[in-house]
BATOR-647010 format. One record per residue: residue in one letter; x, y, z of N, C-alpha, C in turn. Coordinates in steps of 0.001 Angstrom, whole numbers, padded with zeros to 6 digits, always signed. Layout:
<sites>
AXYZXYZXYZ ...
</sites>
This chain:
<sites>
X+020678-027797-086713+021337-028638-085794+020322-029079-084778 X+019975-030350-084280+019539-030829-083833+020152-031047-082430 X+019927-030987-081095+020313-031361-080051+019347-031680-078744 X+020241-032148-077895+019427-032666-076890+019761-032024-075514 X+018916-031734-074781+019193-031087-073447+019990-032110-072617 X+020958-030951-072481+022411-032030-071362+021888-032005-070066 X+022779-032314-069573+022731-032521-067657+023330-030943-067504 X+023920-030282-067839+024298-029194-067111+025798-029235-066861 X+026272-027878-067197+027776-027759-066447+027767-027383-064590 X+029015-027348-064609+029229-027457-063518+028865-025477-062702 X+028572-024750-061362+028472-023435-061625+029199-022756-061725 X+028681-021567-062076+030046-020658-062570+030507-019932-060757 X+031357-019496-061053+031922-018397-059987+030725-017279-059658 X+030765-016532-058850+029896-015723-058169+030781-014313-058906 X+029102-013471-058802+029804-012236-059468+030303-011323-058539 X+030321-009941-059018+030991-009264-058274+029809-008358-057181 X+030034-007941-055547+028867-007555-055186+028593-006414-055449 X+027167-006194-055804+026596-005086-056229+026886-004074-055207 X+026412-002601-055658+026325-001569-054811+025336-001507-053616 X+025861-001170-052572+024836-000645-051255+023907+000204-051697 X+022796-000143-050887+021659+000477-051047+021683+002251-050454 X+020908+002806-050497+020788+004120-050092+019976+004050-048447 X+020176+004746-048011+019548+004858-046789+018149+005670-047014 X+016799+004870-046326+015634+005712-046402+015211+006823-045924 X+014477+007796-046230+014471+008853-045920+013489+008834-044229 X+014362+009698-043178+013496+009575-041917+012563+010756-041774 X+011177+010427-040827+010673+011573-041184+010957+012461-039907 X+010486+013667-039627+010438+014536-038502+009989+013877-037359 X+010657+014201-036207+010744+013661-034819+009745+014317-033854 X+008481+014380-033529+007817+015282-032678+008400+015459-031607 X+008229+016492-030317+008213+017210-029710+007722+016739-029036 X+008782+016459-027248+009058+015523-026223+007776+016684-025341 X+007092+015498-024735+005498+015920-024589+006200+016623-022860 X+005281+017544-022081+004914+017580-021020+005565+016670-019865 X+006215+016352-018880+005960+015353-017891+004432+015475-017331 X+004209+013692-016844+002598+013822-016088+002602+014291-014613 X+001578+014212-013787+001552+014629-012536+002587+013870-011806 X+002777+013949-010456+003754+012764-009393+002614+012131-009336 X+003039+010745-009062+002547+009414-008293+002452+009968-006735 X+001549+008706-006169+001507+009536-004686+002465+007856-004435 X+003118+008823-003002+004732+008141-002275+004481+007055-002215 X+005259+005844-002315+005005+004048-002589+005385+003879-001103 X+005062+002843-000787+005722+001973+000345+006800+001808+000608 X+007322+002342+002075+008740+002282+002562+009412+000776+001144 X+010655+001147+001146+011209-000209+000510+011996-001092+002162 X+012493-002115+001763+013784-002722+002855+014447-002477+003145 X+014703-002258+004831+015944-001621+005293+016968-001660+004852 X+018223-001024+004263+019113-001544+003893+020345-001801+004968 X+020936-003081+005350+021441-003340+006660+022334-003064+006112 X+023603-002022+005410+024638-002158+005962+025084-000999+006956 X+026426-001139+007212+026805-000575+008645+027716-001265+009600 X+027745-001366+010429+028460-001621+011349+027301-002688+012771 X+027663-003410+013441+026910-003626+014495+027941-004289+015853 X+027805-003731+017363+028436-004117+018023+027590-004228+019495 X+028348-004585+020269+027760-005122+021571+028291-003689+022558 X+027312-002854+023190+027887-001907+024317+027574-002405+025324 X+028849-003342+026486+028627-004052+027781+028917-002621+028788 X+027356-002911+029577+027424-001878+030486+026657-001280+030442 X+025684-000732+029517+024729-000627+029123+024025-000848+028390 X+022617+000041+028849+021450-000792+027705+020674+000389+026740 X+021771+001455+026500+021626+001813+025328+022642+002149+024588 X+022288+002854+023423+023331+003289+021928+023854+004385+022365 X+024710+004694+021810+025224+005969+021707+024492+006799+020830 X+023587+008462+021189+022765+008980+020794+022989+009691+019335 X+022799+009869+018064+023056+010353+016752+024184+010037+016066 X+024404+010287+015025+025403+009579+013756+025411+008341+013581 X+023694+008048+013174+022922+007372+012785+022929+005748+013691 X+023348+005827+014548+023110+004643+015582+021960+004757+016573 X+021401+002904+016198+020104+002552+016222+020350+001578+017527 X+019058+001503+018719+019524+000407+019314+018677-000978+018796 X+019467-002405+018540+018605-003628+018137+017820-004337+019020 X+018383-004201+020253+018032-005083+020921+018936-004419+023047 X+018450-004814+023901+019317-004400+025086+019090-006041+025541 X+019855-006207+026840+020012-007386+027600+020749-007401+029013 X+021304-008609+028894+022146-008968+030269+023247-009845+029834 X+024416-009619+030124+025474-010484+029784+025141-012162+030225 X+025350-013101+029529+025471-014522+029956+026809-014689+029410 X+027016-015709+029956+028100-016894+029798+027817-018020+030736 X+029619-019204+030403+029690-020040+031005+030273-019659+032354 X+029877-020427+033802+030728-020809+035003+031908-020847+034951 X+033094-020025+036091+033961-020031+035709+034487-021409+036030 X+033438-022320+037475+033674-023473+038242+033635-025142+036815 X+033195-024444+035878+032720-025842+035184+033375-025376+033748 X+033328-026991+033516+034071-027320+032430+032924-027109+031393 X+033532-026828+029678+032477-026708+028672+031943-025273+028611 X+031073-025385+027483+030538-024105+027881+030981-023211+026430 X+030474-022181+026288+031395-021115+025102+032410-020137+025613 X+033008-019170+025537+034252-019144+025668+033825-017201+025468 X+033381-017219+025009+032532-015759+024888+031458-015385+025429 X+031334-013712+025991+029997-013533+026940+028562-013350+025392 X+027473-013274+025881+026755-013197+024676+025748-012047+025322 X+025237-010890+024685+024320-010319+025144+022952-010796+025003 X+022431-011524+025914+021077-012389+026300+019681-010848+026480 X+019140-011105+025091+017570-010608+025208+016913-010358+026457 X+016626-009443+027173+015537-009108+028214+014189-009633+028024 X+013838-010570+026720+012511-010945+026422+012817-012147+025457 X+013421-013117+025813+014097-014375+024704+012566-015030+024648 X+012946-015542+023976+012023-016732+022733+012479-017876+022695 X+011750-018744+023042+011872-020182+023079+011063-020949+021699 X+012316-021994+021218+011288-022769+020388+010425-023968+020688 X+011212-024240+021635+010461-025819+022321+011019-025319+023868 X+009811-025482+024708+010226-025342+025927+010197-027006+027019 X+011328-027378+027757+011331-028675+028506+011525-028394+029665 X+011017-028946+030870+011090-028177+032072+012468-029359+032487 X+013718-028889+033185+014967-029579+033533+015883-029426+032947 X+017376-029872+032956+018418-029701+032149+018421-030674+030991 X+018463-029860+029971+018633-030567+028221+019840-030626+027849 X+020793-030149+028834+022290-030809+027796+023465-030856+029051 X+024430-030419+028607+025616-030216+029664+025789-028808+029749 X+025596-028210+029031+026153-026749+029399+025119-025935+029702 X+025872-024805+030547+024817-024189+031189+025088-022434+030826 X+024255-021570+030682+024472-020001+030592+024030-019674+031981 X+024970-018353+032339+024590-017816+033695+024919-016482+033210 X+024494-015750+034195+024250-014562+034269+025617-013862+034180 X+026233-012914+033900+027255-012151+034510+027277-011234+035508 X+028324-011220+036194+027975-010114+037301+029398-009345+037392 X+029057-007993+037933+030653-007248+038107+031424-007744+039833 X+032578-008019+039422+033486-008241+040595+034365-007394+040540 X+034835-006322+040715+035699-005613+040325+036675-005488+041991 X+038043-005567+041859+038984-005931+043160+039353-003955+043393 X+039308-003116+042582+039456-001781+042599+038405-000858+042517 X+038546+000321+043127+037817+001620+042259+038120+001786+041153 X+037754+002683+040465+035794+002950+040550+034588+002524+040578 X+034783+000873+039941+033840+000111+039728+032919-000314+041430 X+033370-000320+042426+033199-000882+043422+031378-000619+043403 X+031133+000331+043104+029266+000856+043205+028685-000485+042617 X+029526-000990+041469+028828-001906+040599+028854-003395+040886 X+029983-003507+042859+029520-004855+043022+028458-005959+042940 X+028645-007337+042334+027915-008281+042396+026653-007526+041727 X+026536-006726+040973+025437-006279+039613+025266-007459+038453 X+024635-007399+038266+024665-007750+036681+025036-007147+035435 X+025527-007406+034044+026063-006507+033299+025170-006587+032042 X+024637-005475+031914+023723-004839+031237+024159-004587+029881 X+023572-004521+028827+024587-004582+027368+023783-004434+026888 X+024145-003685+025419+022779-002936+024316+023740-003526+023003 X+023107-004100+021944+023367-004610+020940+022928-002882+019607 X+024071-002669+019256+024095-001261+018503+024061-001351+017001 X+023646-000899+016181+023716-000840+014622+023902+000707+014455 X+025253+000713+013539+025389+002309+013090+025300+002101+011747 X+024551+003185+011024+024399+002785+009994+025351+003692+009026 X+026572+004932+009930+027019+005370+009045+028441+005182+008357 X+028749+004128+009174+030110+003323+009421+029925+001594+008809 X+031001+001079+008186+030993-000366+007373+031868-000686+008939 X+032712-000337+009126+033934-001307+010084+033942-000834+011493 X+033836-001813+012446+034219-001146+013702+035758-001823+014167 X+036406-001358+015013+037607-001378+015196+037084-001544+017025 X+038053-002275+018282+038080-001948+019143+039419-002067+019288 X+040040-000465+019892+041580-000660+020022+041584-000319+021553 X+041934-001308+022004+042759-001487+023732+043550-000497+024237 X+043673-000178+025073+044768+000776+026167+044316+001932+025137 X+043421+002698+024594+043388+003707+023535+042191+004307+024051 X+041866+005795+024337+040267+006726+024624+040255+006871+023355 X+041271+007477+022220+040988+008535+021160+041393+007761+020281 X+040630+007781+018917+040316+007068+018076+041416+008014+016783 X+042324+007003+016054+042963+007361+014623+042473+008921+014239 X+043234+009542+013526+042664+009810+012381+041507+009841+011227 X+040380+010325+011077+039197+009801+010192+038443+008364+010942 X+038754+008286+011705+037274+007317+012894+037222+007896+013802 X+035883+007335+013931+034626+007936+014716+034652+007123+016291 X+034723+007670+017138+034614+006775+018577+033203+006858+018532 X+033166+005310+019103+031545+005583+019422+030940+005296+021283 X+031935+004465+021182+032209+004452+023212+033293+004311+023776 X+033901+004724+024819+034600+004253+025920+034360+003827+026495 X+035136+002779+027010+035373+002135+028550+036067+001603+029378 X+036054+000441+030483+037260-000396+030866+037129-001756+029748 X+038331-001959+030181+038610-003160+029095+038327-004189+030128 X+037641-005484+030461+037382-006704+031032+037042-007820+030660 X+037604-008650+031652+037474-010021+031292+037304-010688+032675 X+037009-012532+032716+037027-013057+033498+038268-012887+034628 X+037983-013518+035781+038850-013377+036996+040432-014196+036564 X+041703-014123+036905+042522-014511+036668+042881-016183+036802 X+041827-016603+037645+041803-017895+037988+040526-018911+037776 X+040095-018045+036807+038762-018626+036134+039190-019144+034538 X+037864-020148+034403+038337-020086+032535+038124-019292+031895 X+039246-019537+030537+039059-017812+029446+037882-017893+029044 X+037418-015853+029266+036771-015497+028146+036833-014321+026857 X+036281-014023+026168+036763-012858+025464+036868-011882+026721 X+037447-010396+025542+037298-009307+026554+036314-008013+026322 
</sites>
């Protein structure tokens, strides 16, 4: 019989899959060496800021251990109680501020002044017409500070970290915090 090479059928179906292979043989695991000497101590790393941070008006320091740091001390500023504008909150002003551009005269409308104690009662009376002195605090062992009013003694599981009087501007002045 004589023939001629065709074009080809069409493919067949796929067979069936063979068997999995065997797993190779592993060899013995040596024997976890010695540790080496210590390294000598690296460089402090970055502070890590968390914590707590608050303003103590009245003075110009921290409250001493359970891990509170002082940042910075100052002098209370704010706005006039006589003038309009201004911020609305006292700010504890640096004993050593930094200027970025200095202009000799007034550069805007508003003005910061100093704070001072007026107090109409005892005990404060020693502290007439003073200035108010304030220490900017970081505790580092506390996330939240709380200030609760008309209160000396602190909850359950918190930590007091100061007492004092509670104050604010004169009754016939503009608001400020307290």
């Amino acid at each position: 019989m004589t023939g001629s090479k065709g074009d080809g059928g069409d493919p067949g179906q796929p067979g069936p899959q063979g068997p999995q292979g065997g797993t190779g043989d592993k060899g013995d695991r040596g024997d976890t060496g010695l540790p080496g000497p210590q390294g000598p101590l690296g460089a402090p790393g970055p502070l890590a800021m968390g914590g707590a941070v608050y303003v103590r008006w009245g003075r110009t320091v921290c409250p001493s251990g359970q891990g509170t740091e002082l940042v910075y001390s100052g002098r209370a500023g704010g706005s006039r109680y006589d003038h309009q504008g201004g911020g609305a909150n006292h700010l504890c002003m640096p004993d050593d501020p930094e200027h970025l551009q200095f202009t000799s005269g007034v550069q805007g409308y508003s003005y910061m002044y100093g704070v001072e104690y007026l107090p109409s009662s005892q005990p404060l009376q020693t502290v007439q017409s003073h200035n108010v002195p304030c220490a900017v605090c970081h505790v580092t062992t506390r996330a939240t500070l709380l200030m609760i009013p008309a209160k000396v003694n602190c909850p359950t599981n918190w930590t007091t970290e100061y007492t004092g009087y509670l104050m604010t501007e004169y009754y016939g002045y503009h608001r400020s915090t307290y």
